[in-house]
MIDOSE-1310 file (N, C-alpha, C; in nm, 2 decimals, decimal comma, always signed):
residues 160
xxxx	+18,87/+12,08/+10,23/+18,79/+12,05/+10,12/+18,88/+11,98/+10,01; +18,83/+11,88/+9,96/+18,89/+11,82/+9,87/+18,95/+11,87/+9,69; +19,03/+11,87/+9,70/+19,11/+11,91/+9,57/+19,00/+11,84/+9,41; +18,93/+11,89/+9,36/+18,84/+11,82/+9,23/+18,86/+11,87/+9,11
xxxx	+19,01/+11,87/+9,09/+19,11/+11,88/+8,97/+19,17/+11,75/+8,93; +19,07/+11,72/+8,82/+19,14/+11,57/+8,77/+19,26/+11,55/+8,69; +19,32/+11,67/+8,69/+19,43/+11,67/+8,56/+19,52/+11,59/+8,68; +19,59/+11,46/+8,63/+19,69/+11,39/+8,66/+19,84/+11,40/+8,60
xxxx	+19,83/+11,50/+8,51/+19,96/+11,53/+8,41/+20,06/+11,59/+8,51; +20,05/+11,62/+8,66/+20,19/+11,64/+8,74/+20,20/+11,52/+8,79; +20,16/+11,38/+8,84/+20,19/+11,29/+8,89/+20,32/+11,24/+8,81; +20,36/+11,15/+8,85/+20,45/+11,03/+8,79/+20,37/+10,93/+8,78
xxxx	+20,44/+10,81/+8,69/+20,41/+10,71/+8,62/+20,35/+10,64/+8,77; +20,40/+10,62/+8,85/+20,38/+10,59/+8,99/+20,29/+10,62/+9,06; +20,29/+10,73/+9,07/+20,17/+10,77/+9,13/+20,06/+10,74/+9,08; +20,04/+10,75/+8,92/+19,92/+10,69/+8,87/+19,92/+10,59/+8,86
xxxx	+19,99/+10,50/+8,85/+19,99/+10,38/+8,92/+19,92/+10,33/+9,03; +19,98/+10,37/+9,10/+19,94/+10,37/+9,27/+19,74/+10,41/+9,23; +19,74/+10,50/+9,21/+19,56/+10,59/+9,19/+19,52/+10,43/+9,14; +19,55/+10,42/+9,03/+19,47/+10,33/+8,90/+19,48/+10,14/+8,98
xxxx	+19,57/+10,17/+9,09/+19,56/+10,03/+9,20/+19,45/+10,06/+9,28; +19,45/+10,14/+9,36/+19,34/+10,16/+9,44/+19,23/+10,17/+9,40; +19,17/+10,25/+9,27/+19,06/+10,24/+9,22/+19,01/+10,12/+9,19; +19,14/+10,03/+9,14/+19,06/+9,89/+9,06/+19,03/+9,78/+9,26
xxxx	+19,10/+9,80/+9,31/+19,09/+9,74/+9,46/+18,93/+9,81/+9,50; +18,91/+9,91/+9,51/+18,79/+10,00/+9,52/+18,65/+9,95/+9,46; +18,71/+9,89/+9,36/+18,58/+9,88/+9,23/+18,58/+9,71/+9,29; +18,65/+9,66/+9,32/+18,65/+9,52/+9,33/+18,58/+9,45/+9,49
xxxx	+18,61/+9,52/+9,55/+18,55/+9,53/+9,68/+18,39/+9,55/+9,70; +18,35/+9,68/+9,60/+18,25/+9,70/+9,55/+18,16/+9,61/+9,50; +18,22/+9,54/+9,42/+18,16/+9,41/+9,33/+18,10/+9,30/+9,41; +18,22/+9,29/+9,51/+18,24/+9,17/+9,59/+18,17/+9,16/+9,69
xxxx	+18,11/+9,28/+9,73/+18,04/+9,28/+9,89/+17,90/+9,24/+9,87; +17,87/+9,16/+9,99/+17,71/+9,13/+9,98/+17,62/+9,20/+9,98; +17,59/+9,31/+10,04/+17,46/+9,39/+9,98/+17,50/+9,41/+9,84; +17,56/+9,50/+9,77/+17,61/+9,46/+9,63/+17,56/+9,34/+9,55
xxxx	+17,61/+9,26/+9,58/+17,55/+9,13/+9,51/+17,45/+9,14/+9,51; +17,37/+9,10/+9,70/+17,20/+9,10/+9,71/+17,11/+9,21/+9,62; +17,21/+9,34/+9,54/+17,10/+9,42/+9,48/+17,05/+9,37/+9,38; +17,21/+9,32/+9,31/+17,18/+9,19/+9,17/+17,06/+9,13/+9,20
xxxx	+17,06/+9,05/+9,31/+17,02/+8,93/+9,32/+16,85/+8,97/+9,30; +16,84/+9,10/+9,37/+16,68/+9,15/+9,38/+16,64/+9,19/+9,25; +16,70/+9,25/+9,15/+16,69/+9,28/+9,02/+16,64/+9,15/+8,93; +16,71/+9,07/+8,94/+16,72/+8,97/+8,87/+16,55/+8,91/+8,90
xxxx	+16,52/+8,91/+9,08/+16,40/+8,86/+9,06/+16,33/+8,92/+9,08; +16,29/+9,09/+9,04/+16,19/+9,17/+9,03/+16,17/+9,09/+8,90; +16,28/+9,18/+8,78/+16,29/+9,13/+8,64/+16,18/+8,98/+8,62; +16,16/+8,88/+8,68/+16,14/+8,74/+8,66/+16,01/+8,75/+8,70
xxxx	+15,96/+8,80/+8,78/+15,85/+8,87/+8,88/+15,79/+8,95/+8,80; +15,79/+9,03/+8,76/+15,79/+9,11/+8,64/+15,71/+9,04/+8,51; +15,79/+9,00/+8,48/+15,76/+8,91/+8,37/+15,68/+8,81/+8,37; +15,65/+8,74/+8,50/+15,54/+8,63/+8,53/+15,43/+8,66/+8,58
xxxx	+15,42/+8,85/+8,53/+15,24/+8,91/+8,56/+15,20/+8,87/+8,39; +15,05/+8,89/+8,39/+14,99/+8,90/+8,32/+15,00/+9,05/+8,23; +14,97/+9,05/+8,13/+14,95/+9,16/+8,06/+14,91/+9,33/+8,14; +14,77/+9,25/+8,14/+14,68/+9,38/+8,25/+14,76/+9,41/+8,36
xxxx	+14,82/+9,38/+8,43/+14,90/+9,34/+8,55/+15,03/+9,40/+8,55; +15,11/+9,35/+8,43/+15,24/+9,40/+8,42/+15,28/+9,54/+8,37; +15,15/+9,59/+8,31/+15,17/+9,71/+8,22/+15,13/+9,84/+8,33; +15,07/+9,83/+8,45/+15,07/+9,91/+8,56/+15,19/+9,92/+8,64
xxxx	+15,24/+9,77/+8,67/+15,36/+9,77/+8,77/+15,50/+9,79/+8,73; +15,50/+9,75/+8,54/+15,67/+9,75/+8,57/+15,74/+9,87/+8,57; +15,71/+9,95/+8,50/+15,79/+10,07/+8,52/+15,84/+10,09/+8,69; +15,76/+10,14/+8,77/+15,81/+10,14/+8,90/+15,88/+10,00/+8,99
xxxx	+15,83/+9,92/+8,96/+15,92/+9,79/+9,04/+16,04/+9,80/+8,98; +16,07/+9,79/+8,84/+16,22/+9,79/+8,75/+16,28/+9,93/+8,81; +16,24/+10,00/+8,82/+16,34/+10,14/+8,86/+16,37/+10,15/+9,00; +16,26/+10,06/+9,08/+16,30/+10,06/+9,22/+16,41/+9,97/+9,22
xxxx	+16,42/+9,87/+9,18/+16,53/+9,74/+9,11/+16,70/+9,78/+9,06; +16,62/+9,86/+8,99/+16,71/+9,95/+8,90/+16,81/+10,00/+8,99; +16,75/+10,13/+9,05/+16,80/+10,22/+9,18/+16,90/+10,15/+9,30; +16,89/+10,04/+9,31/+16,95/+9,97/+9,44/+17,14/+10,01/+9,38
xxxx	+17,13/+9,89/+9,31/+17,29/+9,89/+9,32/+17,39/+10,00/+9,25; +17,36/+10,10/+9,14/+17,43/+10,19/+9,15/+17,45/+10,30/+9,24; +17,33/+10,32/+9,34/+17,38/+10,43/+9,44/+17,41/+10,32/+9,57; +17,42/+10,22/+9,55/+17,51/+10,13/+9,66/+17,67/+10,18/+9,60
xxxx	+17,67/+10,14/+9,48/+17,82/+10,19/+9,46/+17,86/+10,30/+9,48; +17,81/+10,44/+9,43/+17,85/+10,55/+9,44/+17,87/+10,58/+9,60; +17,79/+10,54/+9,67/+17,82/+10,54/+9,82/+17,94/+10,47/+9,87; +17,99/+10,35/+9,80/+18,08/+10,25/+9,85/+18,20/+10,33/+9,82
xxxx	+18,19/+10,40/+9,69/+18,29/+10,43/+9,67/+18,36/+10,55/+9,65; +18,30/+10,64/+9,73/+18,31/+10,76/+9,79/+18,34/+10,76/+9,97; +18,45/+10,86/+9,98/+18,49/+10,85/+10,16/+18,38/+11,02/+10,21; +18,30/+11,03/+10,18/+18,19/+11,11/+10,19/+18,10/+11,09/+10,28
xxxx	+18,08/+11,11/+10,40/+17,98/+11,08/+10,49/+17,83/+11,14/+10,42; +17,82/+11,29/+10,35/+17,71/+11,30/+10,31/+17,66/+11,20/+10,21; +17,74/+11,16/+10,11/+17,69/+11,08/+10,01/+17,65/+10,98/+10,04; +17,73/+10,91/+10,14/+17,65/+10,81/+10,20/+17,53/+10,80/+10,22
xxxx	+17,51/+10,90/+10,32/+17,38/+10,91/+10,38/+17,25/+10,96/+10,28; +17,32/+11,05/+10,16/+17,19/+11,10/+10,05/+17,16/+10,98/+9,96; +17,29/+10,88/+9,95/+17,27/+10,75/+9,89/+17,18/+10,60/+9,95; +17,21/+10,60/+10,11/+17,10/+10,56/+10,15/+16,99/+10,57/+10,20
xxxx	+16,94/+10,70/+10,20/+16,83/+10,72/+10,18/+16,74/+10,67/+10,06; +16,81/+10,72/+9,94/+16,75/+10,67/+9,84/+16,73/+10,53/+9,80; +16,81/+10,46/+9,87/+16,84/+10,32/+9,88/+16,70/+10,24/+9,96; +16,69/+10,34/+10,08/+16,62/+10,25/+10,17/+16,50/+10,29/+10,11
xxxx	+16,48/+10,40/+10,07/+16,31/+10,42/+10,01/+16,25/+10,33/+9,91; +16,37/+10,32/+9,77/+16,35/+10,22/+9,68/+16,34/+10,10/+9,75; +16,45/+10,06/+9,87/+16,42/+9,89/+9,90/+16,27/+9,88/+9,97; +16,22/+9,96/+10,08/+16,12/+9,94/+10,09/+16,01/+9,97/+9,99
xxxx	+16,02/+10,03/+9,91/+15,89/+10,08/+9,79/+15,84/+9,91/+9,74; +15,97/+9,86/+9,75/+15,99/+9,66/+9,70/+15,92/+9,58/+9,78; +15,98/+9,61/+9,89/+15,93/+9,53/+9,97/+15,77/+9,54/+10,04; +15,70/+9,65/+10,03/+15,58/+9,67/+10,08/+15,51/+9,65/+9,94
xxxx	+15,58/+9,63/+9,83/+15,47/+9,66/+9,73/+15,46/+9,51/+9,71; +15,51/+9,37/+9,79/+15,48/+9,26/+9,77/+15,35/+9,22/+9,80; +15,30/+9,28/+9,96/+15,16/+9,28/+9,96/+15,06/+9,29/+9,90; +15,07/+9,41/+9,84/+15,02/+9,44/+9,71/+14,94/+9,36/+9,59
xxxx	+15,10/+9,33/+9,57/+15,14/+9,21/+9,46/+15,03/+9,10/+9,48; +15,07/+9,07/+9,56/+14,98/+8,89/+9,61/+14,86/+8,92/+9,60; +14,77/+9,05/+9,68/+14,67/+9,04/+9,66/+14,57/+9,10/+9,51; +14,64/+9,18/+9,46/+14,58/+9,23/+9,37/+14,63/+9,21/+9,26
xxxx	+14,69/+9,13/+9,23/+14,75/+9,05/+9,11/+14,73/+8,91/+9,09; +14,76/+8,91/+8,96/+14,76/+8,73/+8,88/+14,95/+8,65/+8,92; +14,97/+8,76/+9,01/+15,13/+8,70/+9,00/+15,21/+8,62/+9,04; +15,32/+8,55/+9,03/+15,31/+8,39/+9,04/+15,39/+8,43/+9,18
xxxx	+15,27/+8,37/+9,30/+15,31/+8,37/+9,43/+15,46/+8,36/+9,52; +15,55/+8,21/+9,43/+15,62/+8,21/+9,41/+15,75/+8,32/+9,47; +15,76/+8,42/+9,34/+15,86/+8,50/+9,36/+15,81/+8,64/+9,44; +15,68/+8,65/+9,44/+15,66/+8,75/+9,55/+15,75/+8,68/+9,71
xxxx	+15,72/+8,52/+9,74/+15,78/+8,49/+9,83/+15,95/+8,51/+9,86; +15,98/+8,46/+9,70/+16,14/+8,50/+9,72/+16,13/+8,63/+9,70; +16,11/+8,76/+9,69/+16,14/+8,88/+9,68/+16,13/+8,95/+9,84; +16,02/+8,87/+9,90/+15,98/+8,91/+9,99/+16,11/+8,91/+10,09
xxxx	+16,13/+8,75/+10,08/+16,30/+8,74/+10,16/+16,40/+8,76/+10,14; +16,45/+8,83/+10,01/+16,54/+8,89/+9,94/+16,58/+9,04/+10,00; +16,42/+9,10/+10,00/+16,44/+9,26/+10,07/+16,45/+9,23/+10,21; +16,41/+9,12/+10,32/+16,41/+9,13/+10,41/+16,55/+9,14/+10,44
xxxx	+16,65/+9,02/+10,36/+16,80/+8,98/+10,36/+16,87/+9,12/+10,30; +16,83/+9,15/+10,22/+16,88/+9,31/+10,22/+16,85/+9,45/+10,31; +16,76/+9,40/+10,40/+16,75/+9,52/+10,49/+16,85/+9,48/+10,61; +16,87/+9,39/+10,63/+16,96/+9,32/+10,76/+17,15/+9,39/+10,70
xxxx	+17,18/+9,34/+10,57/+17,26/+9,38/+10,50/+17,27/+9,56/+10,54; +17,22/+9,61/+10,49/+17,20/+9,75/+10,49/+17,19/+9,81/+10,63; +17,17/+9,75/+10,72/+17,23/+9,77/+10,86/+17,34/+9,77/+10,89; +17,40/+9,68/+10,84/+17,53/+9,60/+10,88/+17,60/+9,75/+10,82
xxxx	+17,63/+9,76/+10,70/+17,65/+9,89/+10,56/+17,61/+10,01/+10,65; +17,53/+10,03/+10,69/+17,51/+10,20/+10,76/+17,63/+10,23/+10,89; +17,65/+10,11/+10,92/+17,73/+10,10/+11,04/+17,82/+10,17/+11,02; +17,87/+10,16/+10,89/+18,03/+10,18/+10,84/+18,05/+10,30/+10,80
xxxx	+17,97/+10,37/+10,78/+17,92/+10,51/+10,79/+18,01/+10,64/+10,87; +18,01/+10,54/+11,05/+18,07/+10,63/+11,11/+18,20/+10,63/+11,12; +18,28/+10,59/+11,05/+18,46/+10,58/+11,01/+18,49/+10,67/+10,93; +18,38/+10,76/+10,83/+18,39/+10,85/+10,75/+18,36/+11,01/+10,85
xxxx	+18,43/+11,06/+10,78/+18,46/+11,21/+10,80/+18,38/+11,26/+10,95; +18,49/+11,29/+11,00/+18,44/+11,35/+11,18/+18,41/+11,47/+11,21; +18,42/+11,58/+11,11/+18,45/+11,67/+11,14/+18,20/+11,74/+11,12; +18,21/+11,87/+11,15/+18,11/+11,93/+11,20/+18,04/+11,97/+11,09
xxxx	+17,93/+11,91/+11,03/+17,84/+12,05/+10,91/+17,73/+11,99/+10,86; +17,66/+12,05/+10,81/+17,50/+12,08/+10,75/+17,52/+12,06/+10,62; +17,48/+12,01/+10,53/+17,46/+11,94/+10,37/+17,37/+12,08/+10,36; +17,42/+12,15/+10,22/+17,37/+12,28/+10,17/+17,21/+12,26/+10,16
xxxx	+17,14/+12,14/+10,20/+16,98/+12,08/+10,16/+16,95/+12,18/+10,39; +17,03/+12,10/+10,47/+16,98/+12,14/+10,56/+16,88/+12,00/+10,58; +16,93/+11,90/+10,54/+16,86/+11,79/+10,55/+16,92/+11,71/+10,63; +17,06/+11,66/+10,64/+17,16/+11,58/+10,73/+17,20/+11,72/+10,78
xxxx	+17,24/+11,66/+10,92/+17,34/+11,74/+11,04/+17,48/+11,63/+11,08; +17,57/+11,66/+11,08/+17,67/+11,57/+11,13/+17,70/+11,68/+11,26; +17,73/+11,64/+11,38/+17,80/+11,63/+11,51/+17,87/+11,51/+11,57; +17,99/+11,60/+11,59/+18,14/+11,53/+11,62/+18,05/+11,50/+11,75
């Protein structure tokens, strides 16, 4: 089990060093990777999407499309940046629910809305390009932790 005592006052200058390298390498990698980006990318054009409904229109949808928007890229990170096989997996779940809640609610969109066709089309290709992504990302999954157990939910099982 992992040691979750943050006091660093026994290390050396060095060793914190070393920590405060890896973190910023960690965080950067993060930044840098393409699902990462693509969540920006989807944000930016729910946000735009969003905004190019009508009144009647916008005042039903945005709350839920912004938070599905919302949701993407910080629990991309907290997964990226955790060596946690559970987290991963409680991270994308939540991931994939929000990306698809996006992407099915395009249909929607087009038909029962005033909204500018447009970026339902780019959003549409956006979540598709982020579900391909998010494959690729699950993969990497299984390099993390080998060993045998049950998440205290009884929801994930790992076997070695």
């Amino acid at each position: 089990m992992d040691n979750w005592d943050f006091n660093y006052d026994d290390l050396s200058d060095e060793e914190k060093e070393e920590i405060e390298r890896e973190e910023k390498a960690k965080q950067k990698a993060i930044r840098t990777s393409p699902i990462y980006k693509k969540a920006f990318e989807i944000y930016e054009t729910v946000n735009a999407l969003v905004e190019s409904l009508p009144e009647e229109d916008k005042e039903f949808h945005q709350s839920i499309l912004m938070e599905s928007a919302m949701m993407l890229a910080p629990k991309l990170a907290g997964a990226m940046g955790s060596d946690s096989w559970l987290i991963c997996m409680q991270n994308a779940s939540i991931i994939r629910y929000h990306a698809e809640y996006l992407h099915t609610s395009t249909s929607g969109l087009r038909m029962f809305t005033k909204v500018e066709k447009d970026y339902v089309k780019i959003l549409r290709t956006e979540m598709e390009e982020f579900r391909e992504l998010f494959k690729e990302w699950v993969k990497t999954f299984d390099k993390l932790e080998q060993e045998e157990w049950t998440d205290e939910w009884g929801l994930f099982l790992r076997k070695s």
